[in-house]
C-alpha positions in Angstrom: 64.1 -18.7 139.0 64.1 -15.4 140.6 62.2 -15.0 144.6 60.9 -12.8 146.2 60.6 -12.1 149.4 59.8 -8.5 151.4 57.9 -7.5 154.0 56.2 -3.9 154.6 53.7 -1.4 156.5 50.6 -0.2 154.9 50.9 3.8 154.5 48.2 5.3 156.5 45.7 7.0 154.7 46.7 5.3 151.6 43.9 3.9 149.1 45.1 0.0 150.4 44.6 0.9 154.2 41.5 2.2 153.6 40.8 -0.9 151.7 42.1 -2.8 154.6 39.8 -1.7 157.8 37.1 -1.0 155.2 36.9 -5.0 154.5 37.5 -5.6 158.4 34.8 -3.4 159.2 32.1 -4.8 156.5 33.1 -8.5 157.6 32.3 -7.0 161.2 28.6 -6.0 160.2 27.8 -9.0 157.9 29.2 -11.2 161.2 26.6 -8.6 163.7 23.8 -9.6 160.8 24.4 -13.2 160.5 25.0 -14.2 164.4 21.4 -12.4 164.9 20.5 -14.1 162.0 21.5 -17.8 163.8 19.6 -16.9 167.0 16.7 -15.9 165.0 16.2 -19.6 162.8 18.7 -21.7 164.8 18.5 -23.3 168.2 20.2 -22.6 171.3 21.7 -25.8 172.0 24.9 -25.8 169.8 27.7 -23.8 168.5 26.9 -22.8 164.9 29.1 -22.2 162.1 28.6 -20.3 159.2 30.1 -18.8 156.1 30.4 -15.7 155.0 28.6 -15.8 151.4 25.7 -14.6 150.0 24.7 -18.1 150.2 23.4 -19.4 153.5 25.6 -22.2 155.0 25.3 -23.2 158.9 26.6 -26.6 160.8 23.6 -27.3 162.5 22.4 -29.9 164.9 21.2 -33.1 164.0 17.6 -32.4 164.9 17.8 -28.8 163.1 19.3 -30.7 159.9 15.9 -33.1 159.7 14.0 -29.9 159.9 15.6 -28.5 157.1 16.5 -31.2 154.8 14.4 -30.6 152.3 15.9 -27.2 151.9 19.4 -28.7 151.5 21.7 -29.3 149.1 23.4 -32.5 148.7 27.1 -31.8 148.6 28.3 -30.6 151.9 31.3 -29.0 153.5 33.5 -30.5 156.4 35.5 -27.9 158.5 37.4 -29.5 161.1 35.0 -31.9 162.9 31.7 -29.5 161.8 29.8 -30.1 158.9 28.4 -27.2 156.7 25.2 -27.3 155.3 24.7 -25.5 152.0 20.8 -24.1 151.9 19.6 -24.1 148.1 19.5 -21.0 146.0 15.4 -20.6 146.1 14.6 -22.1 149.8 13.0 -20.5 152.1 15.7 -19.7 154.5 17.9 -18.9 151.9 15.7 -16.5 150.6 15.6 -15.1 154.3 19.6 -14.8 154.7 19.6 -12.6 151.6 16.9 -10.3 152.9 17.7 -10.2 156.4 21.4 -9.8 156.1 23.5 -9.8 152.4 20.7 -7.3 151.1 22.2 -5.4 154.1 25.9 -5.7 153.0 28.0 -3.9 150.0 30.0 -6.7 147.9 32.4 -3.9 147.1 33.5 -3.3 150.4 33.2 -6.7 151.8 36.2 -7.8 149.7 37.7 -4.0 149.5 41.1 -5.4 150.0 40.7 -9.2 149.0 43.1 -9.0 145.9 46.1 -6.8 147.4 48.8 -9.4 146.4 47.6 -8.7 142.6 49.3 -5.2 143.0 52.7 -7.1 143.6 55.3 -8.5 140.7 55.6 -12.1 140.6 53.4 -15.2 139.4 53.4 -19.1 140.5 53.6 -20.4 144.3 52.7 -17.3 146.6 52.5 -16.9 150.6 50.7 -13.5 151.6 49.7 -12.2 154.8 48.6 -8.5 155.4 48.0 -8.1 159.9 46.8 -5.0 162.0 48.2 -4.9 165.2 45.0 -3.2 166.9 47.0 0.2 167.2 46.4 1.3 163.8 49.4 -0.3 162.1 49.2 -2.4 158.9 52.1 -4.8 158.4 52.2 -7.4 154.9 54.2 -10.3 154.0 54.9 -11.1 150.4 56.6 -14.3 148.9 56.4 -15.4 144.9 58.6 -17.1 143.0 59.5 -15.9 139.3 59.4 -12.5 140.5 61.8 -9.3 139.6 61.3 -7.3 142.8 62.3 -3.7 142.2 61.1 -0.7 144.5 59.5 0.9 141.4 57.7 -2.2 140.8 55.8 -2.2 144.0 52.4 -0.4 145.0 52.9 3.3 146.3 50.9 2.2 149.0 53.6 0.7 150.9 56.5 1.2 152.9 59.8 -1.3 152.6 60.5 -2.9 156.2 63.5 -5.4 156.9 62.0 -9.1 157.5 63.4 -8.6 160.8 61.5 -5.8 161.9 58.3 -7.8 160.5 59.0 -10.6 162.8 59.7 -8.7 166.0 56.1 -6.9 165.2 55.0 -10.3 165.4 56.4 -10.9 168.6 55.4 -8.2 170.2 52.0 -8.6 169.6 51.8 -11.9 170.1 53.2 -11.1 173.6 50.4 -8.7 174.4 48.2 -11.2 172.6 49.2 -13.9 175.4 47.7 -11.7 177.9 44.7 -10.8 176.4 44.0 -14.8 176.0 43.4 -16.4 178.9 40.3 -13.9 179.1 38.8 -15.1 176.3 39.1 -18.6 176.8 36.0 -19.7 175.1 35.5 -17.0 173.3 32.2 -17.5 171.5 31.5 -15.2 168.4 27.9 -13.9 169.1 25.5 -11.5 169.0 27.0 -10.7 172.6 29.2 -7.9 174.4 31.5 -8.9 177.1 32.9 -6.5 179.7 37.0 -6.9 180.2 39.1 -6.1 183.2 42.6 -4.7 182.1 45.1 -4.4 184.8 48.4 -2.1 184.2 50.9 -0.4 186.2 51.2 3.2 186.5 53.8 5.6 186.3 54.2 4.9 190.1 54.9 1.4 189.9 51.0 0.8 191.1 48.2 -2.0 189.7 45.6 -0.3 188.5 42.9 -1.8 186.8 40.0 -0.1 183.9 37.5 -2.3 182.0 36.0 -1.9 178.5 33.3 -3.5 176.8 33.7 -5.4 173.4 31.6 -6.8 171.0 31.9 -10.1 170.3 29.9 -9.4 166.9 33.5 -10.5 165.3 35.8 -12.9 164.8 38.4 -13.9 167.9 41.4 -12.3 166.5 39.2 -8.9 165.4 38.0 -8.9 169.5 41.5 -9.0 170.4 42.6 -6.8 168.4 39.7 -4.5 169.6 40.7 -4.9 173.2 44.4 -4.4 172.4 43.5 -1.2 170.5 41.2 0.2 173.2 44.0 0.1 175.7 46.7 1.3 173.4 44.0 4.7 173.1 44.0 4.4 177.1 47.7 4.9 177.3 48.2 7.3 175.0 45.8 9.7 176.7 48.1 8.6 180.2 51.7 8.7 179.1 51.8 4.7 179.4 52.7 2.0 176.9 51.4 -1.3 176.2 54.4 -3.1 178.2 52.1 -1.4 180.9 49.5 -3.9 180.6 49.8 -7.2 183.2 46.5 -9.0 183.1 43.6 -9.0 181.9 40.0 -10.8 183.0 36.6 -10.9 181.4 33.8 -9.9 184.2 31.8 -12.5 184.4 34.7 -15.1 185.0 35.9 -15.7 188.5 39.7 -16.5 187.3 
């Protein structure tokens, strides 16, 4: 049995990055829909989750769940210690969800860049991963057994890296990352902005400090990402790199 096993950036401008940040971007507007959506129909007084499907599904509080039994399917799904409610097809609320947000959204682009791995030789057990770092790069991960890799074989789309440059992209973001966290301890996705304090040193060895505002219409990882990208424009425009960065705080919190 022949593996595989490579790693690689995304070309920019290439028809699979566009694919990439187009999906990221239409997940981003059905998520900006749907949290409205929640704050519309749901109460205030727990922490929904939801899936994103042309199909409304919500956990829901116990009260909320006798109010909308009747709409409800049966079956139900269990993430973590949440439950997910499936509405029926022809409900009422369903029927809401599909005109007030997937009427809204293009199937095309929402999974643009689902499929990718398909591109790539290789059939039975798989492990994939395609990552942005938030300063424009797109790194990929690709593992199948029975495969006959070859250079030829592989999408045009894509440059070769060694494993070990993959891994230290990792790290490096995940260092920022470790900065950017303990602001957004509790980070809630909501139809919400949240102003962020960034503190850096300068080219003269001083702490400075600049805020920007992000959404928090998106998943965790997009909003740090976002935040991670926003500085990385900062200190291009300065002369500074992202090492540059030493803290950073969200407004409203007192730490």
């Amino acid at each position: 049995m022949k593996i595989a096993e490579i790693a690689f950036k995304v070309k920019p401008g290439s028809q699979m990055y566009k694919n990439f940040f187009i999906q990221e971007e239409e997940e981003t507007k059905f998520l900006a829909l749907a949290f409205r959506f929640i704050d519309k129909y749901f109460g205030k007084e727990c922490d929904h989750s939801f899936k994103i499907a042309p199909q409304l599904s919500v956990s829901m509080s116990s009260e909320e769940h006798e109010k909308f039994k009747p709409q409800l399917l049966k079956k139900v799904d269990v993430s973590g210690t949440r439950t997910i409610w499936t509405f029926r097809q022809k409900s009422d609320m369903n029927k809401k969800w599909q005109d007030e947000v997937c009427k809204h959204i293009s199937e095309k682009r929402l999974y643009a860049n689902r499929w990718w791995h398909f591109d790539f030789p290789g059939y039975g057990r798989k492990s994939v991963a395609m990552w942005d770092d938030g300063c424009g790069n797109v790194y990929g991960y690709y593992y199948a057994e029975n495969a006959n890799i070859n250079e030829e074989a592989l999408p045009k789309d894509i440059e070769l890296i060694k494993l070990s440059q993959y891994y230290a992209a990792i790290e490096n973001f995940e260092s920022i990352g470790k900065k950017v966290e303990p602001a957004m301890k509790g980070y809630l996705a909501n139809s919400k902005s949240c102003i962020y304090t960034v503190g850096y040193t300068d080219a003269e060895g001083k702490t400075q400090e600049i805020q920007f505002e992000i959404s928090h219409e998106c998943a965790y990882g997009t909003a740090v990402r976002k935040l991670i990208g926003k500085f990385n424009e900062f200190c291009k425009e300065n002369n500074l790199t992202l090492d540059s960065l030493t803290y950073v705080k969200r407004a409203d919190s007192n730490e």
